[in-house]
C-alpha positions in Angstrom: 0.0 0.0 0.0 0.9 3.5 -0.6 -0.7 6.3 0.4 -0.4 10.3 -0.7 1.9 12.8 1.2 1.7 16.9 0.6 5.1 17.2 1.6 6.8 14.8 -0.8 4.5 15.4 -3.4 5.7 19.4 -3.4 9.5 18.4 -3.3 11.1 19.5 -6.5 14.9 18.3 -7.1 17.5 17.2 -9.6 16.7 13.9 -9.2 17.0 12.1 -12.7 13.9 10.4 -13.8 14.3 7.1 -16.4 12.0 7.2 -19.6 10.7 3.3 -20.3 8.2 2.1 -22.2 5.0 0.4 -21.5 4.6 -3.8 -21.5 1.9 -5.7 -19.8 2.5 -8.8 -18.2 1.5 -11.8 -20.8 0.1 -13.7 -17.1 -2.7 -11.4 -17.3 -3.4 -10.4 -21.0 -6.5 -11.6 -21.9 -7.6 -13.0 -18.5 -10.9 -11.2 -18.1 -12.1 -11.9 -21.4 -16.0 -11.8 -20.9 -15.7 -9.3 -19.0 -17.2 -5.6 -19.6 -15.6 -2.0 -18.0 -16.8 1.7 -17.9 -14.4 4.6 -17.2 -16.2 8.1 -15.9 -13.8 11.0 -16.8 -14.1 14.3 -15.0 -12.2 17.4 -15.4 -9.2 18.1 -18.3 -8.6 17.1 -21.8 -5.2 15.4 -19.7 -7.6 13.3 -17.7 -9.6 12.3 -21.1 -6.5 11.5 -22.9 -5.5 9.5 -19.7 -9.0 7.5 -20.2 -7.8 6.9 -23.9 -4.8 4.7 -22.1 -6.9 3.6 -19.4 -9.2 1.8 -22.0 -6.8 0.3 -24.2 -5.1 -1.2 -21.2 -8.6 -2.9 -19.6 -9.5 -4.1 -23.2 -5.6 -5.3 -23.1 -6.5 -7.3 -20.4 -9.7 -8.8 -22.3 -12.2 -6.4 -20.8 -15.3 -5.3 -22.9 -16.6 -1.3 -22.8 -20.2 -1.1 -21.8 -22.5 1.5 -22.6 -24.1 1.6 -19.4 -22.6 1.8 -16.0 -25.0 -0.5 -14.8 -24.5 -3.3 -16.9 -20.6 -2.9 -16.5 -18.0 -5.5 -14.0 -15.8 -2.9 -13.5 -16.5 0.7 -13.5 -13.3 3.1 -12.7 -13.8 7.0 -12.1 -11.0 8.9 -13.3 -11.2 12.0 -11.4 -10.7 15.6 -11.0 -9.5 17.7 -7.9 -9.3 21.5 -9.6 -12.2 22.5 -8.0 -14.9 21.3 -5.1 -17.5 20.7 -7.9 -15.9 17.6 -9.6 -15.3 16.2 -6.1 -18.2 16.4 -5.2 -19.5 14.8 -8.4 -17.3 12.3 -8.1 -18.2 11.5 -4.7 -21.9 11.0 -5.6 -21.1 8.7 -7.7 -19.2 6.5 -5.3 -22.9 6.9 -3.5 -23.9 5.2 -6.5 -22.0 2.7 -7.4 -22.0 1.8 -3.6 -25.8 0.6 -3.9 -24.9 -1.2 -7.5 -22.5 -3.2 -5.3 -25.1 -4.5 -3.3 -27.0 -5.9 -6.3 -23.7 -6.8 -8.0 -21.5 -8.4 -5.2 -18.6 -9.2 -8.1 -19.0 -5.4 -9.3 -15.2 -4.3 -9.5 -14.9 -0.3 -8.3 -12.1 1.7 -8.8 -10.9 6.0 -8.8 -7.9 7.3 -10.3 -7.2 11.1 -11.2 -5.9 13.7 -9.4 -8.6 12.9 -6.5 -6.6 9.9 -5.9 -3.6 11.8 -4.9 -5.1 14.0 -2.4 -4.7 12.4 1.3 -7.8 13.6 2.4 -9.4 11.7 -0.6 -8.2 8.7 0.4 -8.3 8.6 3.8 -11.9 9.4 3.4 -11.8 6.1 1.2 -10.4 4.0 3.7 -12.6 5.1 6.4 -16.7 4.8 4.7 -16.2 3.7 1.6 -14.3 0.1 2.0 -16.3 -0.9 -0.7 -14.0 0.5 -3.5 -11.6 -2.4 -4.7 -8.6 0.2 -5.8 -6.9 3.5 -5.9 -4.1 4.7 -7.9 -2.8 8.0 -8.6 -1.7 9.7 -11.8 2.1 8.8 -11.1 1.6 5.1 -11.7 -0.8 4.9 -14.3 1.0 2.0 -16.3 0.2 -0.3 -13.1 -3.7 0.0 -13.7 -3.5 -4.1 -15.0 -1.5 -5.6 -12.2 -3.6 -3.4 -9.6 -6.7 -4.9 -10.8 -5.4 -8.3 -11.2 -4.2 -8.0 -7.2 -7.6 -6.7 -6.1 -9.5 -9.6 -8.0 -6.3 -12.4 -7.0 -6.1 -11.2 -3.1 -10.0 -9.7 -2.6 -8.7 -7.2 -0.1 -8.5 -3.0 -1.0 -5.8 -1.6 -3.1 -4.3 2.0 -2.5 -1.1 2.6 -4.9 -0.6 6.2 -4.9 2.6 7.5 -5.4 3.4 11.1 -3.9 5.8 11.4 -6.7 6.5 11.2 -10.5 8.3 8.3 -11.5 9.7 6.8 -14.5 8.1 8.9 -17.9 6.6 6.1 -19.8 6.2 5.7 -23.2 4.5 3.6 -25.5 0.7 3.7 -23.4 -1.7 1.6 -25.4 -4.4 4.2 -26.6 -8.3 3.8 -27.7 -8.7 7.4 -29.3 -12.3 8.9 -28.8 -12.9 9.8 -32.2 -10.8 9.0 -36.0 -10.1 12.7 -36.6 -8.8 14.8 -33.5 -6.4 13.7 -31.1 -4.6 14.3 -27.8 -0.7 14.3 -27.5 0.7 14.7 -24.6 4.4 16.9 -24.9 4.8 17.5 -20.9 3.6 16.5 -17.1 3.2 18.4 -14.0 3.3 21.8 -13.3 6.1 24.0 -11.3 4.3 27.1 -10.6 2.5 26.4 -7.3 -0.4 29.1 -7.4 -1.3 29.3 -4.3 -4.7 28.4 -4.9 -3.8 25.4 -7.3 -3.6 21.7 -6.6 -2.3 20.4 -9.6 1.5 20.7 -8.9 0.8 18.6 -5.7 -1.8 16.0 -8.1 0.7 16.2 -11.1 4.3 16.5 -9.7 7.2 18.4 -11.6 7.5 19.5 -15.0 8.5 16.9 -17.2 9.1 17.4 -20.8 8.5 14.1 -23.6 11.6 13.6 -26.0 11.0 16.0 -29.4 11.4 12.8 -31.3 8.8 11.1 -29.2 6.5 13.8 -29.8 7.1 14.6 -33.6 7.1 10.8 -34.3 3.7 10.3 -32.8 1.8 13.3 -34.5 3.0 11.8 -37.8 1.7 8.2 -37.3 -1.8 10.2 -36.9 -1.5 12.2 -39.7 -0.9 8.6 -41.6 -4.1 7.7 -39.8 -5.9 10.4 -41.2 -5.8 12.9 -38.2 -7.0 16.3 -39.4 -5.9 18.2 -35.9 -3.8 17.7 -33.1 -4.0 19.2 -29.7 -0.7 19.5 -28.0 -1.5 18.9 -23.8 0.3 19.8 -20.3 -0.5 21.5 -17.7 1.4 24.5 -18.6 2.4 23.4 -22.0 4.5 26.8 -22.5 7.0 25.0 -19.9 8.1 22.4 -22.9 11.5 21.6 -22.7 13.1 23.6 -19.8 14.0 20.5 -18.0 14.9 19.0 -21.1 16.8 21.1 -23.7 19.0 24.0 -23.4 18.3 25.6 -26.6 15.2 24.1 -27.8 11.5 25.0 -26.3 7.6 25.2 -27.3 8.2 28.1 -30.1 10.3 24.9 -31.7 8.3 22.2 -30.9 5.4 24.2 -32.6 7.6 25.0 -35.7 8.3 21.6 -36.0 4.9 20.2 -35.7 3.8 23.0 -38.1 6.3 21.4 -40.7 4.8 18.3 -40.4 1.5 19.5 -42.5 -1.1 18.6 -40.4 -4.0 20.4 -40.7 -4.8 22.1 -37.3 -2.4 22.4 -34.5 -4.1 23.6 -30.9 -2.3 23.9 -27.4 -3.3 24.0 -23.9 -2.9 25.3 -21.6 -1.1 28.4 -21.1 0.8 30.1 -18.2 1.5 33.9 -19.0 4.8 34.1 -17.4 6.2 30.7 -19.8 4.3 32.3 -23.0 7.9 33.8 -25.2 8.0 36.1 -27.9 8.8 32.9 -29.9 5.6 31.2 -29.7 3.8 34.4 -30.8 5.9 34.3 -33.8 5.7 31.2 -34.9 1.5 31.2 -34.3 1.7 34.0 -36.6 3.7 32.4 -39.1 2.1 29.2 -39.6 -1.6 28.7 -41.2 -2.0 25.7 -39.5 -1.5 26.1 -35.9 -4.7 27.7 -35.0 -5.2 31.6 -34.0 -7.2 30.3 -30.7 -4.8 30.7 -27.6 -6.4 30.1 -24.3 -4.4 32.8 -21.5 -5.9 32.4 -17.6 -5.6 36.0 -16.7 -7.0 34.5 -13.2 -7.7 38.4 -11.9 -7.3 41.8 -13.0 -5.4 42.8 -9.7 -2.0 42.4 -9.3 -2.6 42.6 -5.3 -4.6 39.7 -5.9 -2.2 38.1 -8.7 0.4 38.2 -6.5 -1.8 36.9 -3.4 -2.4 34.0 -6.0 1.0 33.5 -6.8 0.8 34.0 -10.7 4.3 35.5 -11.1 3.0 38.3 -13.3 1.0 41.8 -13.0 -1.8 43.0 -14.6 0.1 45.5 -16.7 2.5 42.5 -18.1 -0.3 40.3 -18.7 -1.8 43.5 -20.8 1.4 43.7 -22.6 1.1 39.9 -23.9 -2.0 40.0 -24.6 -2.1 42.9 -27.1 1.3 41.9 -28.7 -0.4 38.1 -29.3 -3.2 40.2 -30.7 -0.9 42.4 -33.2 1.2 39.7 -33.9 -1.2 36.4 -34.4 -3.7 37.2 -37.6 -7.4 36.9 -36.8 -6.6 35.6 -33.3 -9.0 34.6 -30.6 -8.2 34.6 -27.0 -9.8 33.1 -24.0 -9.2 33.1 -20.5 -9.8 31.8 -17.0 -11.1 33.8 -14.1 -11.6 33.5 -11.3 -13.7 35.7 -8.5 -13.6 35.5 -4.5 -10.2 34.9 -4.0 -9.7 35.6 -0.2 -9.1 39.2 0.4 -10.6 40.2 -2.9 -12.1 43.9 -2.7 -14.6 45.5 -4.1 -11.5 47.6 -6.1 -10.0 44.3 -6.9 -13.0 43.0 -8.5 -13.2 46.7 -10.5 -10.2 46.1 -11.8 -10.7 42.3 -13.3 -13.6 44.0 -14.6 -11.6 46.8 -16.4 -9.1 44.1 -17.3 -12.2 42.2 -19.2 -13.7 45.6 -21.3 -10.4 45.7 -22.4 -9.3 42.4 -23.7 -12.5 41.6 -25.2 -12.3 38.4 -24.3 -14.0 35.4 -27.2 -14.4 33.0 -24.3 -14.1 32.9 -20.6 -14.7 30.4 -18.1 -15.3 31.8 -14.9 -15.3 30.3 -11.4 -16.1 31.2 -7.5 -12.7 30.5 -5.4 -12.9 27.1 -4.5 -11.0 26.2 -1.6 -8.2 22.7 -2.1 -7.0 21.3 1.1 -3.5 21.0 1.1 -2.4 24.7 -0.8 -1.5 27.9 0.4 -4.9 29.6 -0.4 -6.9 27.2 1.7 -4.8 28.6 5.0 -5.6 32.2 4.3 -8.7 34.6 5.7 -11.3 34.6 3.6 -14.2 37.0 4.6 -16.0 37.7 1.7 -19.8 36.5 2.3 -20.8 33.7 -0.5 -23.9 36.3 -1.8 -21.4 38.4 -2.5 -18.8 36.1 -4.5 -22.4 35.0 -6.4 -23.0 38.6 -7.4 -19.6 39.6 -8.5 -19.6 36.2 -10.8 -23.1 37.0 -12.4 -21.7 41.3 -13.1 -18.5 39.4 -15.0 -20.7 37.0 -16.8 -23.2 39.7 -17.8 -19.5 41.7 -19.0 -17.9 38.4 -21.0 -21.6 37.5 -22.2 -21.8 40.9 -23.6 -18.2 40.7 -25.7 -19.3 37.0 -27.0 -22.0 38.3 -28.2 -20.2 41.3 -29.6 -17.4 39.4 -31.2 -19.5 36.5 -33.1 -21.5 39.3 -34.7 -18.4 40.8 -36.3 -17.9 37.1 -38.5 -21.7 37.5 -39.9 -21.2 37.3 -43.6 -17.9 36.1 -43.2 -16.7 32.5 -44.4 -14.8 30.3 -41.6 -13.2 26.9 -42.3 -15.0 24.2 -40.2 -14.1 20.8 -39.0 -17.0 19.2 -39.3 -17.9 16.9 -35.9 -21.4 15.4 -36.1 -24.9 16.0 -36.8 -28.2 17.4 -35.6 -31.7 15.8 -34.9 -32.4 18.2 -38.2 -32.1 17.0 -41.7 -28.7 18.4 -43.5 -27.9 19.8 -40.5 -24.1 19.7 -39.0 -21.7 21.2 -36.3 -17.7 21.5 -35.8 -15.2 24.4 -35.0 -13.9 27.0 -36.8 -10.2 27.8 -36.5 -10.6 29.9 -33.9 -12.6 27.4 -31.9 -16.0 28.8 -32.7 -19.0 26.2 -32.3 -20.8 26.4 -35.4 -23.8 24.4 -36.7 -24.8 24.8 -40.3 -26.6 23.4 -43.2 -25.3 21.3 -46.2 -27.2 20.7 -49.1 -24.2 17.5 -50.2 -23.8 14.8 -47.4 -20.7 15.4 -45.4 -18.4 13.5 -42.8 -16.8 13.4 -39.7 -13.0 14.6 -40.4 -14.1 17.2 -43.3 -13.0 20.6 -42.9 -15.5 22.9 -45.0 -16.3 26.2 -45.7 -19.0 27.7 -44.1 -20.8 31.0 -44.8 -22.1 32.8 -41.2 -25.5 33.8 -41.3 -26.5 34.8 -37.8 -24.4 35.3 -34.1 -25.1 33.3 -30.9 -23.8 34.4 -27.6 -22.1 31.0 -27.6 -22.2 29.5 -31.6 -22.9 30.7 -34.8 -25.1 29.7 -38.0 -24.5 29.2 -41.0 -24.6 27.2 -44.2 -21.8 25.5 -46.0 -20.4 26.6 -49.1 
């Protein structure tokens, strides 16, 4: 058994990490043949590319996906710790599955995910909910089959969570969700500790793949027919600092670029790791998309600094308008988030300020949401709820408003759209634009999955757009 430590988990050193590749013991391939699993993903495109791996290693060992929870033999959460809202979610389900258990006395329950590496997490586990069969953290993913062999073999709990990264492994089996966009990872963990952030304590230290490893994997999709790409890491701007003395993400992009896929994406983004670099090379290559998602977090640098962000307002100004001079036609989108303990009335003013002038396309915005375990959670907080509630409905009514505002500037244009599925309508499609714009639209000529078509827009939505294809 091992169980999840804070202290270890935020140690950062020079100690050397091996990179090996993935095998699975031949004892247990194939064993549960007959047998049916369903994964539940919350939070992060990382945590659904994770569920990618985690599929194609239960189906290595002979399991069957169900479409139903109910009707499944195994059913693992993968989790999410960012904010109280996916733990609680996750937690409910638990609630759930607990009941299925007592129809189902073979039902095999596992969690995983950066809820797995939290040690309030699982010492909640191990006190009322005995009924889940294993834990393991986001460290030792490639030990998924032997876990659940153990737990099956030696009917008794399994909690395998390392506090920190390992070996990097390579070669994860992988079940893609769909036959035309894909996550790559390029790095793992974060070193930025914001104070209000779990993920460097979930995640561990930054740790960049191999360039080769990287480059050799977005060509096998593009020899698969992959039309777009989406580079992942927790602050992907960080690629190759622990790596490479001379080569970083403005290469790796470059490279990639080279490689003709059609559409390159990347998240997410930490202002202070974002180089004049990068904004060139967006600039200079069609196909890496003019979308770049920028967490501005607040428009305070007394609060930015409370939070630990490592830049100030006016800097985060600064990249912002030289991405938007540099980058053609770009869109930008942001987190944000409101309540932060000590937060003013003047503090809020100015994230406010910060928003009417950026303009943002798209914002996700969030009440501070306390994570045991970081800085933030230690510190007064005596802003009342109502009021966190009201500050968060004035920004949405602000980054509704420039939505809005924004969309209505491409009516009459033509975007190119990557076509994703269809509606209950007849002729009636959706996909993304370049710049990450929903769209659905009409076609008069039958059209599929993967196709990246023109499409003329014919009316704004706050959050999509119409049109028809051309």
């Amino acid at each position: 058994m091992h169980l999840p430590d804070y202290r270890e988990a935020r140690t950062r050193d020079k100690r050397k990490y091996n990179r090996v590749h993935f095998s699975l013991d031949q004892n247990i391939e194939k064993k549960y043949v007959g047998k049916t699993y369903f994964v539940k993903t919350y939070g992060c495109q990382m945590n659904e590319h994770d569920s990618e791996n985690i599929c194609a290693m239960l189906e290595a060992l002979g399991f069957s996906k169900a479409t139903r929870y109910v009707d499944a033999d195994l059913v693992l959460l993968n989790t999410c710790s960012i904010r109280e809202n996916a733990h609680n979610k996750a937690f409910g389900m638990l609630g759930r599955l607990k009941h299925l258990k007592g129809e189902k006395k073979d039902l095999l329950i596992g969690l995983c995910g950066c809820m797995a590496q939290e040690k309030s997490v699982v010492d909640e586990i191990l006190k009322d909910y005995k009924f889940v069969d294993f834990v393991f953290g986001t460290h030792n993913l490639y030990q998924l089959p032997t876990i659940i062999d153990r737990a099956v073999e030696e009917q008794k709990q399994q909690i395998e969570v390392f506090s920190r990264e390992g070996d990097l492994v390579e070669g994860y089996p992988v079940i893609r969700s769909n036959s035309y966009k894909a996550f790559v990872n390029i790095i793992y963990g974060c070193d930025k500790f914001c104070t209000y952030c779990i993920v460097p304590y979930t995640r561990g230290r930054e740790r960049s793949r191999k360039k080769e490893d990287i480059l050799k994997e977005v060509e096998m999709l593009i020899q698969d027919g992959y039309k777009e790409v989406t580079l992942l890491g927790q602050n992907v701007n960080a690629y190759g600092k622990d790596l490479y003395e001379d080569y970083n993400m403005g290469d790796l992009l470059e490279d990639i670029a080279k490689l003709e896929i059609p559409r390159i994406r990347f998240m997410t983004s930490h202002p202070w790791d974002f180089t004049d670099k990068m904004i060139e090379v967006i600039g200079k290559y069609p196909n890496i998309m003019p979308s770049v998602h920028l967490p501005v977090q607040s428009g305070s640098s007394r609060i930015l600094k409370l939070m630990g962000r490592r830049y100030t307002r006016e800097s985060y100004l600064e990249l912002f308008h030289k991405i938007k001079e540099t980058v053609p036609g770009v869109c930008i989108s942001t987190d944000i988030i409101v309540g932060f303990p000590g937060e003013t009335e003047e503090d809020f003013q100015e994230t406010l300020s910060l928003v009417e002038e950026c303009r943002y396309d798209n914002a996700f915005t969030f009440i501070f949401s306390k994570r045991e375990g970081t800085p933030a959670c230690r510190l007064e907080d005596q802003t009342p709820l109502e009021e966190k509630e009201e500050r968060l409905q004035r920004l949405n009514d602000v980054v509704n408003q420039y939505f809005l505002e924004n969309n209505k500037k491409l009516e009459g244009t033509t975007l190119k759209v990557l076509v994703e599925g269809t509606s209950l309508k007849k002729n009636m499609y959706y996909g993304y634009s370049e710049t990450n714009k929903l769209i659905n639209f009409t076609s008069e000529k039958e059209l599929f999955c993967g196709d990246i078509v023109d499409v003329e827009i014919e009316s704004a939505k706050t959050w999509s757009l119409d049109g028809k294809c051309v």
